[in-house]
Backbone bond lengths (Angstrom), bond angles and torsions (degrees), N, CA, C in turn:
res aa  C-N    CA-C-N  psi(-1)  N-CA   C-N-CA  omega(-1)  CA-C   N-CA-C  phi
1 X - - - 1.462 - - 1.532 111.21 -
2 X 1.439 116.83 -46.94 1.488 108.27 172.50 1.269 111.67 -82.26
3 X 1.271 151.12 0.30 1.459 148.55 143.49 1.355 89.53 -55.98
4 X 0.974 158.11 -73.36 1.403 148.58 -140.07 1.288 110.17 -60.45
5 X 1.037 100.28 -54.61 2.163 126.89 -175.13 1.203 94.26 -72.58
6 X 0.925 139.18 -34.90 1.689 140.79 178.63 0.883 94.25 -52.05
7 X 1.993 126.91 -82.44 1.110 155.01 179.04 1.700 104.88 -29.32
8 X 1.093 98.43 -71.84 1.877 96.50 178.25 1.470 112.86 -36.77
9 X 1.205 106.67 -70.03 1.526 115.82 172.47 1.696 130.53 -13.08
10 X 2.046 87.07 -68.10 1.353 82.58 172.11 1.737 131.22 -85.81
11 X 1.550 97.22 8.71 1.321 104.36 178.48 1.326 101.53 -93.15
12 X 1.458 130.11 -20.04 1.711 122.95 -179.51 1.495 95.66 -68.51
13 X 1.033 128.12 -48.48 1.598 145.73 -168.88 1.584 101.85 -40.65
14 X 1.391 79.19 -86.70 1.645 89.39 -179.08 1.986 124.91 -45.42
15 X 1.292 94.45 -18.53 1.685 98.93 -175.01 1.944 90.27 -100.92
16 X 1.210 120.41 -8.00 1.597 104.07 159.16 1.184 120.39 -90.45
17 X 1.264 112.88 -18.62 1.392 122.82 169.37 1.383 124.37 -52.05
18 X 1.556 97.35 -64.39 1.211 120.39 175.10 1.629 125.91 -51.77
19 X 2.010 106.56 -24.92 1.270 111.98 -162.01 1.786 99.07 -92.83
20 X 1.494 114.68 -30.32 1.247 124.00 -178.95 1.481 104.79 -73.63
21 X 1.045 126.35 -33.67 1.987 120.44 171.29 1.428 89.13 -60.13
22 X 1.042 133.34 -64.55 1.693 135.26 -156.74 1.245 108.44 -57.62
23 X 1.300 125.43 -23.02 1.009 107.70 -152.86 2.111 111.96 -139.36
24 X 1.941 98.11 -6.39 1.296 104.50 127.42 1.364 143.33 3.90
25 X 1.777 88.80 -94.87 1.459 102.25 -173.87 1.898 106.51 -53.77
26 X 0.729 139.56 -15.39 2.068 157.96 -175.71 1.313 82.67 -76.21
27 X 1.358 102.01 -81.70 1.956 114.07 -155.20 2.225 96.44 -51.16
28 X 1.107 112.86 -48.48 0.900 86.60 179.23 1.832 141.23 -73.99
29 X 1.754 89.02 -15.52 1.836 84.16 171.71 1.339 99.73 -76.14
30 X 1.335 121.10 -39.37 1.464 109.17 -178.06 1.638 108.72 -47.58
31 X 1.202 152.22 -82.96 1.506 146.70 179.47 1.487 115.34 -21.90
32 X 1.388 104.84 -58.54 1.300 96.54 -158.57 2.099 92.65 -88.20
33 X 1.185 152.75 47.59 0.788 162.84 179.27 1.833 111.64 -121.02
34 X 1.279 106.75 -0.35 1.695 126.18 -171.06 1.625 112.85 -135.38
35 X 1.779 98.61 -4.98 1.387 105.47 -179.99 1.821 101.32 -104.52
36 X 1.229 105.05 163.66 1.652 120.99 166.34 1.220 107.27 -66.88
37 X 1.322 117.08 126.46 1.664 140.76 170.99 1.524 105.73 -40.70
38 X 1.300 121.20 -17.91 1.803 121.20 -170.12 1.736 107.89 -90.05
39 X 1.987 92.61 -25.97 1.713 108.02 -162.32 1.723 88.42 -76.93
40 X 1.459 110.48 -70.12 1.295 109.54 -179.95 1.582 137.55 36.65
41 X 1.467 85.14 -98.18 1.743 106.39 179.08 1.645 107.17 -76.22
42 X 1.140 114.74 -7.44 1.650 115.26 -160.41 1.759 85.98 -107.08
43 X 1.080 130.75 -49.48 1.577 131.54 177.56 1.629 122.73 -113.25
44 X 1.546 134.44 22.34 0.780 140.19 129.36 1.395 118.41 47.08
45 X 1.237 139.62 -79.70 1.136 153.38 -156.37 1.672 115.83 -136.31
46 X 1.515 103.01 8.15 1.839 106.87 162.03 1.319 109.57 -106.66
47 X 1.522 117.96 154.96 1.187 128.32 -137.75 1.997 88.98 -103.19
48 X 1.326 123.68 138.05 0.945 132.65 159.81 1.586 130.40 1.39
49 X 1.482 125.86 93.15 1.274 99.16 179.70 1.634 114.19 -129.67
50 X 1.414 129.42 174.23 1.153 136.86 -179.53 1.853 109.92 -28.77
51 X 1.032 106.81 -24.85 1.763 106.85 -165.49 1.548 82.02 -115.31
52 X 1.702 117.91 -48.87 2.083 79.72 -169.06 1.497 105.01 -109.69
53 X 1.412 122.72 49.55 1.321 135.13 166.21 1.689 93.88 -84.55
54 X 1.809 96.68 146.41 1.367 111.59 169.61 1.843 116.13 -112.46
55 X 1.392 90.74 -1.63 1.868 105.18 -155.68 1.787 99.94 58.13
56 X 1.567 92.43 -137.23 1.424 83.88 179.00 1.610 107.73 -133.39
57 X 1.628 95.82 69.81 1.264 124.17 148.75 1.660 126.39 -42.70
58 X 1.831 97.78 -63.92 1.341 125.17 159.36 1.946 110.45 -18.02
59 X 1.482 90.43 -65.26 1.802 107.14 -147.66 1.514 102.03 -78.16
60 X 1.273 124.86 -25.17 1.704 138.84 -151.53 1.615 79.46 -110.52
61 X 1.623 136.84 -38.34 1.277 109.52 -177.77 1.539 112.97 -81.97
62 X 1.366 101.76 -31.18 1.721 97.14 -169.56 1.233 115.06 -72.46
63 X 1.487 114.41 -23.82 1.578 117.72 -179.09 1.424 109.48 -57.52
64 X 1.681 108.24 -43.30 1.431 103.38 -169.93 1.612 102.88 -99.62
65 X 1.550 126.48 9.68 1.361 102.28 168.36 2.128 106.14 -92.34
66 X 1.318 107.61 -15.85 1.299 131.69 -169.11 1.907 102.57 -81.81
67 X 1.141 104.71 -53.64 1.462 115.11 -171.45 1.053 90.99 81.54
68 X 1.186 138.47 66.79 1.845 139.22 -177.14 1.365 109.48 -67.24
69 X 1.287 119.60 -55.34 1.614 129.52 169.97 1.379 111.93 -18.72
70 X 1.384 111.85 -79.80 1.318 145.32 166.92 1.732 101.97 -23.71
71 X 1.660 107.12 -66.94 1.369 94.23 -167.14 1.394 116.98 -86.56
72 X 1.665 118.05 -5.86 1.013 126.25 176.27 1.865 109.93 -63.81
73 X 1.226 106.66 -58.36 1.373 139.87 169.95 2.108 85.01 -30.36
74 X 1.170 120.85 -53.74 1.464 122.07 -139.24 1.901 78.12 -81.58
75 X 1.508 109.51 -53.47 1.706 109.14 -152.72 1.289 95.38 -60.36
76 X 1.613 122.61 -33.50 1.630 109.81 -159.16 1.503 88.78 -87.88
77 X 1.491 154.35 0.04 1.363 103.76 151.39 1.260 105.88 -96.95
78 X 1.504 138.11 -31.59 1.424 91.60 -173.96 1.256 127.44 -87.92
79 X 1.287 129.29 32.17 1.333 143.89 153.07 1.607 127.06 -73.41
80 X 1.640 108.77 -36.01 1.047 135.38 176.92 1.123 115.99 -76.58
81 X 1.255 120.88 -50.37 1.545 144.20 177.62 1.636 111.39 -68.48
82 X 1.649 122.91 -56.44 1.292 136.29 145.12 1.456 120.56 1.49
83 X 1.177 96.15 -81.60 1.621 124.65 -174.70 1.635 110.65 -85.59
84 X 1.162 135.86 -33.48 1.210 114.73 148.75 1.757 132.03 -53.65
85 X 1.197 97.67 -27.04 1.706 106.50 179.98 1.390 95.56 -79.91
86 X 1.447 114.33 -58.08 1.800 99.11 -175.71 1.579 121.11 -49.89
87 X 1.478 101.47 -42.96 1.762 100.73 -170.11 1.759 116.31 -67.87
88 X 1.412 96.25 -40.56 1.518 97.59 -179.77 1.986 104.03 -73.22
89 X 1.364 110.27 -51.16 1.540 86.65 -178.26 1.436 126.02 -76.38
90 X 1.408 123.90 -35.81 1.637 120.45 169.85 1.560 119.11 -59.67
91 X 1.462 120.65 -10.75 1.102 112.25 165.76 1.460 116.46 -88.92
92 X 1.547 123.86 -23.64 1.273 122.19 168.36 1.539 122.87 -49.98
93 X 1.871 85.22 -40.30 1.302 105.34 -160.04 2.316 99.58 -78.83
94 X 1.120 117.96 -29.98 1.044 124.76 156.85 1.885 117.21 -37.59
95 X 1.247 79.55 -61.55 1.475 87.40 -166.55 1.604 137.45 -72.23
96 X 2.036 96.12 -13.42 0.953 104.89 157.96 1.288 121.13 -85.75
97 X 0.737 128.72 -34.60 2.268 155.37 177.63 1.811 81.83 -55.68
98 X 1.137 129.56 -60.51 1.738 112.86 179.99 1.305 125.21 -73.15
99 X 1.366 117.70 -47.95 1.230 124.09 -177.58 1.866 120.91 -62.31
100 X 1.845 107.41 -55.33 1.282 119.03 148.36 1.540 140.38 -55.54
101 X 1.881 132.63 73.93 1.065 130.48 -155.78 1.612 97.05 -82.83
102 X 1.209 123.25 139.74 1.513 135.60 161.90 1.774 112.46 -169.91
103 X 1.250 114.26 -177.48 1.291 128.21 178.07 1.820 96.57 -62.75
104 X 1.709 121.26 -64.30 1.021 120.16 177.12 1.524 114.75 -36.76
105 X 0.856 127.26 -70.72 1.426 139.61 -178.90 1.383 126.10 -28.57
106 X 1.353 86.08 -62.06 1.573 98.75 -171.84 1.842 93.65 -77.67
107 X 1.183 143.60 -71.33 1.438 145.07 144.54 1.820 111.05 27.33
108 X 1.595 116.96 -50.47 1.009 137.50 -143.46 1.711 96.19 -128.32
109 X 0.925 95.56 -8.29 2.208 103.72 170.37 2.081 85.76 -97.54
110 X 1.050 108.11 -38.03 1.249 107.11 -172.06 1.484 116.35 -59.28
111 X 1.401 114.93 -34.66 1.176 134.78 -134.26 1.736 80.94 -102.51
112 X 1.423 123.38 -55.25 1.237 122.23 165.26 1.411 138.49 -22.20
113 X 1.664 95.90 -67.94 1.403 100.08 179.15 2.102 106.04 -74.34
114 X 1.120 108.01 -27.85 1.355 97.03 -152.69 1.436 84.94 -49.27
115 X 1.613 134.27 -48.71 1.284 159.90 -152.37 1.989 99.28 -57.72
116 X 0.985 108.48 -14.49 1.773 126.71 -178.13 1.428 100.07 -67.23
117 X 1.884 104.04 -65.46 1.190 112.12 -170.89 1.521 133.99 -82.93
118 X 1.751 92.86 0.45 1.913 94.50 159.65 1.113 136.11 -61.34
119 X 1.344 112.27 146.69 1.892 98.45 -170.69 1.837 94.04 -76.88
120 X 1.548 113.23 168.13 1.366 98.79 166.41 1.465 118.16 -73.47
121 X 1.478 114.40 -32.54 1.619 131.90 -172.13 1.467 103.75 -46.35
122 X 1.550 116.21 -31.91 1.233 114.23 -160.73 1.920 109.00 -69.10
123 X 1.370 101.60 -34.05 0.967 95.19 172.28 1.965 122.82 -133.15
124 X 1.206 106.82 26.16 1.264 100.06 160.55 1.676 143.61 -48.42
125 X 1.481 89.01 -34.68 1.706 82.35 -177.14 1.563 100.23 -93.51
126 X 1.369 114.99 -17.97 1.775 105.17 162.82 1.241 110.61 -56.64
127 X 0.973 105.79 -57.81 1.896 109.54 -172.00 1.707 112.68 -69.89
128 X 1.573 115.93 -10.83 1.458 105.47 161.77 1.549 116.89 -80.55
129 X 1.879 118.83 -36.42 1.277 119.13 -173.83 1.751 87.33 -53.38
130 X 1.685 114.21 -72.33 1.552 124.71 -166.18 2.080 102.78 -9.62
131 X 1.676 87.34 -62.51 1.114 77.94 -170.69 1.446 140.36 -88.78
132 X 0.767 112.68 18.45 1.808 141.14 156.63 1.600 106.90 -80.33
133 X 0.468 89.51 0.93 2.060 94.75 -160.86 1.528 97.79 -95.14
134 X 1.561 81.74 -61.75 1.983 97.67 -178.44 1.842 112.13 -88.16
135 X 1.054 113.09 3.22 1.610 123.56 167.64 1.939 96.48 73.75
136 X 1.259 119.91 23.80 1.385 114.60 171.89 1.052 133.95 -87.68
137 X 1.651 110.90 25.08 1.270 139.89 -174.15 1.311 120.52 -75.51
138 X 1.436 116.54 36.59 1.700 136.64 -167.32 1.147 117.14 -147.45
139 X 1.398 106.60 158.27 1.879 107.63 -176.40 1.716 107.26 -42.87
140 X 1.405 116.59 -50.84 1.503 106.75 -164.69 1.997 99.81 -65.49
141 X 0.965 121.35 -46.98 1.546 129.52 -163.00 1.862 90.95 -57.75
142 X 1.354 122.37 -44.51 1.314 130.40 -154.09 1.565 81.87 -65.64
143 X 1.536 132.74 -58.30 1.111 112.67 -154.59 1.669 122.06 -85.13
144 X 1.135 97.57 0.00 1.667 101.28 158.50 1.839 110.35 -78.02
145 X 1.319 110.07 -37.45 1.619 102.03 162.78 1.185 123.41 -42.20
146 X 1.498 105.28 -66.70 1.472 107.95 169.30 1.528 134.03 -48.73
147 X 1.490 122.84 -26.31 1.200 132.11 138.00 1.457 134.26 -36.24
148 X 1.241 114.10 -27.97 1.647 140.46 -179.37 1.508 105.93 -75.87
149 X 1.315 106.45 -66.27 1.355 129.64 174.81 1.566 122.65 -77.12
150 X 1.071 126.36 -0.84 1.479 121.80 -176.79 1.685 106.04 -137.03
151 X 1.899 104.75 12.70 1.749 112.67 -177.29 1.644 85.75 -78.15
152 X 1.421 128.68 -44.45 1.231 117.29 -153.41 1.356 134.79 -66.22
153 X 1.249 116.75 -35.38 1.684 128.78 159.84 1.740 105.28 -67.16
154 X 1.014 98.39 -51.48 1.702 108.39 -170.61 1.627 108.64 -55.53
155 X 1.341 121.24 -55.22 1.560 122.53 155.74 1.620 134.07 -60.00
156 X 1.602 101.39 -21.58 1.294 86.32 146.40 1.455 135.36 -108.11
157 X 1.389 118.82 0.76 1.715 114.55 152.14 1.169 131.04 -61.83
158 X 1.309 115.20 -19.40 1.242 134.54 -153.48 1.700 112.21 -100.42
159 X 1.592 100.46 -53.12 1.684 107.68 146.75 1.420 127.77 -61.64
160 X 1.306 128.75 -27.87 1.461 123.90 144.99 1.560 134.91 -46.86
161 X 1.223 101.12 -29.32 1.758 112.89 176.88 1.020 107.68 -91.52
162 X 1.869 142.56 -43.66 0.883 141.68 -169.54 1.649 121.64 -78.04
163 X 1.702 110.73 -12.94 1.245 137.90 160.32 1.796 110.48 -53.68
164 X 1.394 125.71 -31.11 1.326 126.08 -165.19 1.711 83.28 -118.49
165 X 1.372 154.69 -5.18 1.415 121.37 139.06 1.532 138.76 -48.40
166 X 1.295 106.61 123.10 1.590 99.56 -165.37 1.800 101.08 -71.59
167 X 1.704 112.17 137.41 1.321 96.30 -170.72 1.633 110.48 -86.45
168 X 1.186 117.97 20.68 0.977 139.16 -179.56 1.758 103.13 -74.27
169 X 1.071 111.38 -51.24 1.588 114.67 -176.08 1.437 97.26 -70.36
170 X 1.410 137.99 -34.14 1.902 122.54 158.88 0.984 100.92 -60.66
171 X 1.038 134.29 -48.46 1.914 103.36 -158.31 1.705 109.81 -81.70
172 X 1.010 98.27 -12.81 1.947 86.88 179.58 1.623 89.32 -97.82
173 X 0.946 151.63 -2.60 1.381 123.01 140.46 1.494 127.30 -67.85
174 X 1.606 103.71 -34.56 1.852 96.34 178.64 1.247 110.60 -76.76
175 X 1.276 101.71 -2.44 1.982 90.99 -177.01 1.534 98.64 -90.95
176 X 1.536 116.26 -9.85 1.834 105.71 -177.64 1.372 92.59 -102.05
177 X 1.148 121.10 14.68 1.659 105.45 149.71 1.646 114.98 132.87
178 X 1.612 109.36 -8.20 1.400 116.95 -162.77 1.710 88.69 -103.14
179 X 1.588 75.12 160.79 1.741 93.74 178.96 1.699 116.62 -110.33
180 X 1.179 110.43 -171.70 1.603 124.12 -170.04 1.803 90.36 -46.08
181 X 1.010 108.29 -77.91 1.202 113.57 -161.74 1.709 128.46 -50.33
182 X 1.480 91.17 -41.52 1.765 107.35 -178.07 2.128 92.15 -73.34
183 X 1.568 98.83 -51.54 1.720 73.25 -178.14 1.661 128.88 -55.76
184 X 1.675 114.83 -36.19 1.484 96.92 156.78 1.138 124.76 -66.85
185 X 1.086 172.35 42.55 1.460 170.75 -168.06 1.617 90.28 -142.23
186 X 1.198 116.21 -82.52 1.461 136.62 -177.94 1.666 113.31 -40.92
187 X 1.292 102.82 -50.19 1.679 114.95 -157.60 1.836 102.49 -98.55
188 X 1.076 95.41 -76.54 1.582 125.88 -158.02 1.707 100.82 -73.23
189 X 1.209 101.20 -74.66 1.962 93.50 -171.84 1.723 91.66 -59.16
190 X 1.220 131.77 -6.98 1.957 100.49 176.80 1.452 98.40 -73.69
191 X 1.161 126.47 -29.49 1.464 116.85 -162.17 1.426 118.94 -113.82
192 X 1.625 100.02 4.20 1.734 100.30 152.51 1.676 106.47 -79.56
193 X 0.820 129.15 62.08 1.932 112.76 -154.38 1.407 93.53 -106.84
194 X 1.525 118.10 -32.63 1.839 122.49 -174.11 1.664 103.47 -88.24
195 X 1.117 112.15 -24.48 1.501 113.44 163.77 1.315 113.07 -72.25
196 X 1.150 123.31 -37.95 1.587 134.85 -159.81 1.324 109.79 -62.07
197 X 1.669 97.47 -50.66 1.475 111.52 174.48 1.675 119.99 -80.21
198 X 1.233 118.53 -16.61 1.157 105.51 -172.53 1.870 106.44 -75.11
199 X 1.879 95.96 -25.49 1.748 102.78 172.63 1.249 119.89 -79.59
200 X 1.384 101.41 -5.92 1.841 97.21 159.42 1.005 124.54 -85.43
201 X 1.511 123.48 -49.38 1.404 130.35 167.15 1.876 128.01 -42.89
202 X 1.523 98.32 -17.76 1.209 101.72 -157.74 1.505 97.08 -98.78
203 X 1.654 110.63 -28.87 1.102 109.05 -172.64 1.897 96.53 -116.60
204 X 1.087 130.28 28.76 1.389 107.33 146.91 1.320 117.54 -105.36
205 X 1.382 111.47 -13.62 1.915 123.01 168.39 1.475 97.41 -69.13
206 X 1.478 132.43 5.01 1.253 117.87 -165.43 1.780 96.18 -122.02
207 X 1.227 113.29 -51.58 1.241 134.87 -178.73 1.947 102.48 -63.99
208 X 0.866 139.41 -65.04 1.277 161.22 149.24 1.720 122.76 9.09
209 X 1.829 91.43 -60.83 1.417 111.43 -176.32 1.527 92.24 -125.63
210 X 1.490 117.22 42.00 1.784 102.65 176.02 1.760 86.32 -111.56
211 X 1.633 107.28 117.85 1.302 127.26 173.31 1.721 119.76 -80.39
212 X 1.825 106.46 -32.74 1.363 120.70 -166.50 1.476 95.67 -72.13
213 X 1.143 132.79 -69.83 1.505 144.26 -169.03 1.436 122.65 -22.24
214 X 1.895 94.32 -70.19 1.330 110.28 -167.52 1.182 114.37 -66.78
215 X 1.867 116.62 -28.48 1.360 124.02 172.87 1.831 130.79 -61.91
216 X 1.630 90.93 -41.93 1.260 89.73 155.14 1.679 146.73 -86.50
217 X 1.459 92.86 1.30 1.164 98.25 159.13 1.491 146.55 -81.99
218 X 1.637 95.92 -62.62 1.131 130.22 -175.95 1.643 107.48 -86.07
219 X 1.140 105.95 -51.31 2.100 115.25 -177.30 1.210 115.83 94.96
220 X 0.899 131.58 -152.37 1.870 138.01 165.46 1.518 107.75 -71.07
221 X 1.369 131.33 -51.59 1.338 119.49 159.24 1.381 123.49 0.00
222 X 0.854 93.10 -65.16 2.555 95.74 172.79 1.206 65.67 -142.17
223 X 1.610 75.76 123.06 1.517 125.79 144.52 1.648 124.14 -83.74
224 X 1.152 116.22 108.80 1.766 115.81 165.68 1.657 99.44 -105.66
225 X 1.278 95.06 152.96 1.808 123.43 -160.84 1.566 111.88 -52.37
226 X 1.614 114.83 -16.68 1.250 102.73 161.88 1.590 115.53 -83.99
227 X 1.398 116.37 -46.53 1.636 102.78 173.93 1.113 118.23 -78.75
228 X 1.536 139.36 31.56 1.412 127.85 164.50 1.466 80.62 -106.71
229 X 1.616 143.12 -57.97 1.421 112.27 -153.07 1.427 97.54 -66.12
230 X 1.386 144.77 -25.82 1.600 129.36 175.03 1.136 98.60 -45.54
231 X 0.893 140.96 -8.41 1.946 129.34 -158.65 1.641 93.09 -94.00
232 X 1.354 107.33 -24.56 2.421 106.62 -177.46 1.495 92.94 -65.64
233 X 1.505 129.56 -11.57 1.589 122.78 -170.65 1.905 98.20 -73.62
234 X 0.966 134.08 116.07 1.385 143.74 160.44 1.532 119.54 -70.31
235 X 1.392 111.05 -172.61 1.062 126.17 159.26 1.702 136.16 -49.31
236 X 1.148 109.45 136.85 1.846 106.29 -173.75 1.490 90.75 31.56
237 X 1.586 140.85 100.50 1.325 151.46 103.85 1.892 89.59 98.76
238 X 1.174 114.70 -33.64 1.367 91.62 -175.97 1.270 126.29 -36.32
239 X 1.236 101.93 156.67 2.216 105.19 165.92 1.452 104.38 -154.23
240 X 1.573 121.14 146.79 1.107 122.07 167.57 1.211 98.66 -104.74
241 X 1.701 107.71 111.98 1.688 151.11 -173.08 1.360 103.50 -64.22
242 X 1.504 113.18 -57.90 1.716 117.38 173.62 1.895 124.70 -49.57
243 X 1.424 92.64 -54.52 1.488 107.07 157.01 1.277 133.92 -35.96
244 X 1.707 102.06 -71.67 1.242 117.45 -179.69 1.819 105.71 -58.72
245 X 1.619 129.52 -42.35 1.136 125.25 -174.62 1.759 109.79 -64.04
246 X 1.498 116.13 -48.76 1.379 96.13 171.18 1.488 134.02 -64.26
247 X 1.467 106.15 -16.71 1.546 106.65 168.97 1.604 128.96 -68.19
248 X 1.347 91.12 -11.05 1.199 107.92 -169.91 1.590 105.75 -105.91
249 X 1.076 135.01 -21.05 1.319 142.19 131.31 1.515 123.68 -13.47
250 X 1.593 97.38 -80.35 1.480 123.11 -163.41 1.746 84.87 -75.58
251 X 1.524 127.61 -31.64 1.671 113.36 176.08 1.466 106.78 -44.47
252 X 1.857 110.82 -52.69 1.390 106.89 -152.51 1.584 109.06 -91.90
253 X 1.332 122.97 1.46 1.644 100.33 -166.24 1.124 110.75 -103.25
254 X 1.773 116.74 10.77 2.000 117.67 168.61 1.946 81.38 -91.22
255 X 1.343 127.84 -39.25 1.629 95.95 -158.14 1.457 101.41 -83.58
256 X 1.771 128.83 -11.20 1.315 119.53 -176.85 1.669 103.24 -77.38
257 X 1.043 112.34 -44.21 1.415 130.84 180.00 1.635 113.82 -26.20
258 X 1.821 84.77 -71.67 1.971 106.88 175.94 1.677 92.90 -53.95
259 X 1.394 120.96 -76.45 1.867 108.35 -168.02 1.219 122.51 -56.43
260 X 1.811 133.77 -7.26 1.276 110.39 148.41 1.381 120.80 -78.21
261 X 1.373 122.59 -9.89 1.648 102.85 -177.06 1.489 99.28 -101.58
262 X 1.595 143.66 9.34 1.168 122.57 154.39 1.672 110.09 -126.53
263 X 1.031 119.03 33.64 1.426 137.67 178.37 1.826 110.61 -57.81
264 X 1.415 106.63 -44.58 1.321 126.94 -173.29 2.076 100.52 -58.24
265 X 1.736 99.69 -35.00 1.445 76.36 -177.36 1.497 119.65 -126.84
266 X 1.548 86.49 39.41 1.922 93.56 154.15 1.430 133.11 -68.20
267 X 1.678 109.59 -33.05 1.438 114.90 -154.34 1.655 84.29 -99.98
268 X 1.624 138.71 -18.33 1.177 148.72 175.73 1.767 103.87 -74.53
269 X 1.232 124.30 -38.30 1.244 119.44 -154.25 1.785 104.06 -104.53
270 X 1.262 105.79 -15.08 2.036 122.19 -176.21 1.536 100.80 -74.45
271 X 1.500 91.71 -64.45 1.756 111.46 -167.36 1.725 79.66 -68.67
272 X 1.420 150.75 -76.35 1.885 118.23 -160.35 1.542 97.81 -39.33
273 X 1.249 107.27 -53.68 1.566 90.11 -142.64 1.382 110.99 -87.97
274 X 1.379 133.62 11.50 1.499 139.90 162.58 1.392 104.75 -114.41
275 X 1.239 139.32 -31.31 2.080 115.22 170.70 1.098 100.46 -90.09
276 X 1.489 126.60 -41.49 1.775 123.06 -156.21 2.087 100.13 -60.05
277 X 1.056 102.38 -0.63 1.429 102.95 -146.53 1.460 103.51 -99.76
């Protein structure tokens, strides 16, 4: 019994340990995001005070040197938009790839994952000419990219979960009258719902803070919230540090926000769709 409690002990320890490194690097943009851009680099890691407080000097300048609104306005749809297209079609697309067995099928589950383990580098500047080619060089075109790139994890979690539906619960709906389509809608996507979310969560923390993408796609033209705060970078190396830290603030507390209220069904929705599978 006291081996156990021992044991607990040093395992609470070590997982506070572990949670305060993690979570550091946060606590500290938060502080110095209330300090003067001069205090910054000179006090680093002391907490706000009467002389190197900025109030929120910081937040009222960067908004309007950033146009944050604007680019905020830009990330939440195609983030929103993004991830609705991935979840509703890679799970279709799941569900036919499991349910439908053939050479095609299975061929095209293949084709998925291999698509996991590409680097992006490998083909970025193909996929920037591509998309110049086809004029999809805009928020709507970007999020069919992202569809490209975010089918591959998403189709295979998704065929992992749909592996532990008994197909028994489709066919006694098509025999009361519904078809392919109405039984997923009806049947099947209600009860991918902990998977559903875990492929949202995974890919709007991904989509959200992805800086490389949108830049090479789209450019300064629309701005999303990572390339407008690049814009506090100045001349010869300067940056306004204060700026840039509250932007970076107001970046993270809509995506921390969304992963504490569906946090509960990540570790529920990974483990269906990678053992059940």
């Amino acid at each position: 019994m006291q081996k156990t409690r021992a044991r607990d002990y040093i395992i609470f320890i070590i997982m506070l340990i572990l949670s305060i490194v993690f979570l550091s690097p946060i606590l500290i943009v938060l502080m110095n995001s209330f300090k003067g851009k001069f205090f910054i680099s000179d006090t680093p890691f002391d907490l706000p005070t009467s002389t190197t407080s900025a109030g929120l000097n910081n937040y009222t300048s960067g908004v309007g040197k950033t146009d944050f609104f604007s680019a905020f306005g830009m990330s939440l749809f195609i983030t929103v938009c993004s991830v609705a297209v991935i979840v509703l079609l890679t799970a279709m697309t799941a569900w036919y790839i499991t349910r439908v067995k053939g050479k095609f099928t299975s061929l095209l589950y293949y084709v998925f994952v291999f698509s996991m383990i590409v680097p992006f580098q490998m083909v970025m500047f193909t996929m920037v000419k591509t998309a110049n080619m086809l004029h999809i060089d805009n928020p709507i075109g970007l999020i069919f990219i992202y569809l490209g790139f975010g089918a591959g994890l998403s189709v295979f979690l998704f065929s992992g979960f749909v592996k532990s539906i008994p197909l028994e619960v489709e066919e006694a709906v098509m025999i009361d009258g519904c078809g392919p389509i109405q039984a997923f809608f009806k049947v099947v996507f209600p009860i991918l719902k902990p998977i559903a979310i875990t492929v949202a969560i995974l890919n709007v923390m991904w989509i959200w803070n992805d800086y490389l993408l949108p830049n090479l796609v789209i450019g300064t033209e629309y701005k999303t919230i990572p390339i407008a705060i690049q814009y506090l970078k100045g001349g010869y190396g300067s940056i306004d540090m204060g700026a840039m830290m509250a932007m970076l603030v107001l970046a993270i507390v809509p995506i921390v926000i969304f992963y504490l209220f569906c946090q509960k069904y990540i570790i529920e929705g990974v483990v269906a769709g990678a053992v059940k599978g």
